[in-house]
N, C-alpha and C positions, 0 to 999 in steps of 0.2 A: 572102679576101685579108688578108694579117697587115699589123700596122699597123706601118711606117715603123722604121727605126732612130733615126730622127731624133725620133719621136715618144717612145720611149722613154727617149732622153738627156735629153729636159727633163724627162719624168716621173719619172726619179728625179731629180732637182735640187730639183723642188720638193714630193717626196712629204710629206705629215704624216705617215704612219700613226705610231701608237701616238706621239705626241706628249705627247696628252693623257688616254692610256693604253687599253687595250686594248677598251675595255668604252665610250671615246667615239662620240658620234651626233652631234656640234653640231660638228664640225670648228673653224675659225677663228672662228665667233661666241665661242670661249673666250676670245678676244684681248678683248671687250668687257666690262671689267672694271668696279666701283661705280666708281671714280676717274675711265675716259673718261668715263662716263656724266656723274659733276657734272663734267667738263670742259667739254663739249658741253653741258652747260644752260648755260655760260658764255656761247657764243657767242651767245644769246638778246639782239639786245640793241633793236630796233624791235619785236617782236612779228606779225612781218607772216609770214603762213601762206602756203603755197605749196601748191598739193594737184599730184598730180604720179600721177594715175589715169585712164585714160580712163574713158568713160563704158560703161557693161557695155548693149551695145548687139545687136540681133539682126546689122543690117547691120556686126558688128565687123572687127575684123584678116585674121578667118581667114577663105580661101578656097575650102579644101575639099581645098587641097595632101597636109595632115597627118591621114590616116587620124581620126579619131575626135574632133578636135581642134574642135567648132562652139560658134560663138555664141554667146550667151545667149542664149535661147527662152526667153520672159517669158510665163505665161499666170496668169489670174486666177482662183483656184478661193473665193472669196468676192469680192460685190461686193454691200454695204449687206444682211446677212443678220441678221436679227434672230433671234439665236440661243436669243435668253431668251421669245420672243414674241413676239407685235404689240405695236409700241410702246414697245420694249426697246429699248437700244445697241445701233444693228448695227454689222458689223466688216468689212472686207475686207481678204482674205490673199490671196499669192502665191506662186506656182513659178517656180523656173526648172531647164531644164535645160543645162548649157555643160560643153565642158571646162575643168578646173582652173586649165589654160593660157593659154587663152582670150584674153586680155585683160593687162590689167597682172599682174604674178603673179614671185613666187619660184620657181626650179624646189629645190626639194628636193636634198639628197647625193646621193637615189636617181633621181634623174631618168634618170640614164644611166647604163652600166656599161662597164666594155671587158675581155676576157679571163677575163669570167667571175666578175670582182668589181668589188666598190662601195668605198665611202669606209670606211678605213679595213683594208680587205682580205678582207671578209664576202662570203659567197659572193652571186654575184647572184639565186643562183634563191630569196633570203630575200624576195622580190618575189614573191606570191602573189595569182591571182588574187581571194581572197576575204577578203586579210588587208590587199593592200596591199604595201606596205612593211616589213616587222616591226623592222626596225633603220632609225634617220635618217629616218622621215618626217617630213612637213614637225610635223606637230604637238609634234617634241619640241623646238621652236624657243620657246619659251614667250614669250619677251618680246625686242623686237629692235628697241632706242630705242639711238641713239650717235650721235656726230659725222658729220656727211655734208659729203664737199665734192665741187665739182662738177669735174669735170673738160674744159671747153667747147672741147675741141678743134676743133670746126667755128668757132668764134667766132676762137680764137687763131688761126688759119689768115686768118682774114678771108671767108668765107666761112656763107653760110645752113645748106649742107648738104655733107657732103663727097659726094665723087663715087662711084659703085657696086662701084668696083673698090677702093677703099682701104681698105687694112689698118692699124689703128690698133696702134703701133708702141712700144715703151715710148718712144722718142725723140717721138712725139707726145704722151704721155701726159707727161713730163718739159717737154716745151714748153707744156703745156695748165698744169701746176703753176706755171710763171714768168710765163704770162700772167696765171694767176690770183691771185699772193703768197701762194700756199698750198703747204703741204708735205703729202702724204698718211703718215701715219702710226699705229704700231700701234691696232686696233681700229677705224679708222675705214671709213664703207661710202662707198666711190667709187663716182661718177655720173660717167658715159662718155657729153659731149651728139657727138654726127654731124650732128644736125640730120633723121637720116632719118624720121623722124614728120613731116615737116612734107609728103610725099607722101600719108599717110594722112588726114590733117587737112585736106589738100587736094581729098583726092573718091578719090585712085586708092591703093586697096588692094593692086593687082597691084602697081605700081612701087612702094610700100612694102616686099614682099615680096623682091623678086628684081628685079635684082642689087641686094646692100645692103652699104653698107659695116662694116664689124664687127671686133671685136679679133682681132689676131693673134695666132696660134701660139706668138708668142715674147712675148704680154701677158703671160701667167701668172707668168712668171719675176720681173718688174718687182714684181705684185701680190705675189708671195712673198717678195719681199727687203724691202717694206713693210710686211709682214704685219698686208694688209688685212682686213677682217673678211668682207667683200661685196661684192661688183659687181653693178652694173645699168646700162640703157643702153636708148637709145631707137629698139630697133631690132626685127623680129620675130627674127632668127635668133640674137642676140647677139655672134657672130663673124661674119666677111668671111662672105659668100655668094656664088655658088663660091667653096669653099675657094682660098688662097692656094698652099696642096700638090694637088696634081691625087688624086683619088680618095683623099685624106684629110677626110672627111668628121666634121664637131662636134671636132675635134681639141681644142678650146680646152673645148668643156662637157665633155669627161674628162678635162683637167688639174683641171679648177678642183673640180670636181664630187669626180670621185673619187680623184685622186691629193693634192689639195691639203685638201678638205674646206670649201671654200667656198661659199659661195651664190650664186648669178646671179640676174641678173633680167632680163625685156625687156616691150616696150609700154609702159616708161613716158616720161610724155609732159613733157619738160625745157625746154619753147619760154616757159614764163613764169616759170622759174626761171632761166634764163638771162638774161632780160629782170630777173630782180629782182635777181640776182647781179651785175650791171653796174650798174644802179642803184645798188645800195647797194655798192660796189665792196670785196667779199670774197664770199668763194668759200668759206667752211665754215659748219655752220649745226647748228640741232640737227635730226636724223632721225630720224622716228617711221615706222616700218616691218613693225609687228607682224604674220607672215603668218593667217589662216584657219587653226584648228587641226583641218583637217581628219588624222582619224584613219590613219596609214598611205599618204595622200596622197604620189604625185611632184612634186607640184607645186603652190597655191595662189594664190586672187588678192588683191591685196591695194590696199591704199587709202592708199599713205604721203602723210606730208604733214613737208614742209621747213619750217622756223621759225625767220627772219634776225633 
């Protein structure tokens, strides 16, 4: 089934390619220049850390839905091994095995593809099973510190968690900016709170999952005319689940991904950033967000941490 006319009209609206010239991997993280960066250390001004990762746990997110996609598997292959002798230092080390995805995580440019290409117009089969990614994996992301402001659309709503069917809307996204006396602007990484983590936090991973409320189809466009650097959100799928188009499926992870060249993120968990952003009543903050350089990786987890 080919995708949508409709899907196409906003793909070229908001396409980057060769933006930043033909030979680019980092799509919209080019937006994050020396100057946002000492902007954003501006906004430092309590010192109060936010960590904004779940905890990399067996019983995690994932269900068992997404083909390959498990847990972390925590095993301990050192425990008190006195490696110099009796009565040496001993050491304990460990394994894990999980998907990339897993958990709180960047998905990479190459996360997904559609018609056969990726971010910036590379064919998609540059995705090998032994190499990875060879273009835009997550590792050529080298450093990924800028302004983050949060966008608390469940909050501005009045509301803990929005409801399973809603499609976050640039009109939501514009209301969640006035509630917050914030304007999202170039380089900066938005944070999309729904409040839907607070099912998973709460015991049920399944109604975390499905149905989940997530950006719309027509977020991208909003994100483009900001020209954000990154988006993230605290949801598993990162867009509405079921899609909002009937049998238009990730519609939103190929604009963002590979027509626009931005970053996504999902699983991270915004319920005490939320809580500190009302407190200390602003909404932008410095964002430490550096992914896992894993080599050729679609995807990576990561451990940001927000600092008001």
């Amino acid at each position: 089934m080919s995708l949508p006319e409709e899907f196409h009209e906003i793909a070229e609206r908001v396409n980057n390619w060769g933006r930043w010239g033909a030979d680019d991997e980092i799509g919209t993280l080019n937006l994050i220049t020396d100057e946002v960066v000492r902007e954003a250390a501006g906004t430092v001004r309590a010192g109060r850390r936010v960590p904004l990762a779940l905890p990399l746990r067996q019983d995690g997110v994932q269900t068992g839905v997404i083909p390959g996609r498990v847990n972390p598997l925590h095993t301990m292959v050192q425990i008190n091994q006195e490696l110099f002798g009796p009565g040496t230092v001993a050491t304990s080390d460990d394994a894990v095995t999980m998907g990339l995805q897993a958990a709180t995580h960047w998905d990479a440019l190459t996360h997904v593809s559609h018609s056969g290409r990726i971010w910036n117009g590379r064919p998609a089969d540059s995705i090998t099973p032994h190499e990875g990614a060879r273009y835009s994996g997550i590792d050529t992301v080298r450093t990924l510190v800028s302004r983050g402001v949060l966008l608390d659309v469940a909050r501005a709503k009045g509301v803990d968690r929005l409801a399973g069917d809603h499609a976050v809307t640039p009109e939501d996204l514009a209301e969640a900016e006035e509630f917050g006396g914030v304007r999202v602007r170039a380089g900066d990484i938005v944070l999309v709170r729904t409040g839907q983590i607070r099912a998973y936090l709460g015991g049920d991973r399944h109604a975390y999952a499905h149905p989940s409320p997530g950006l719309s189809v027509r977020a991208p466009e909003w994100f483009h005319a900001r020209d954000t650097a990154a988006v993230a959100n605290d949801t598993l799928t990162f867009e509405i689940f079921p899609p909002e188009i009937e049998n238009l499926w990730l519609p939103v992870h190929a604009l963002d991904l590979v027509e626009m060249g931005m970053l996504q993120g999902q699983n991270w968990n915004l319920e005490e950033l939320s809580a500190a952003c009302a407190e200390e009543r602003r909404y932008a903050f410095l964002l430490s967000a550096t992914p896992e350089p894993f080599v050729g990786g679609t995807g990576t987890p990561v451990a940001p941490v927000a600092v008001l």
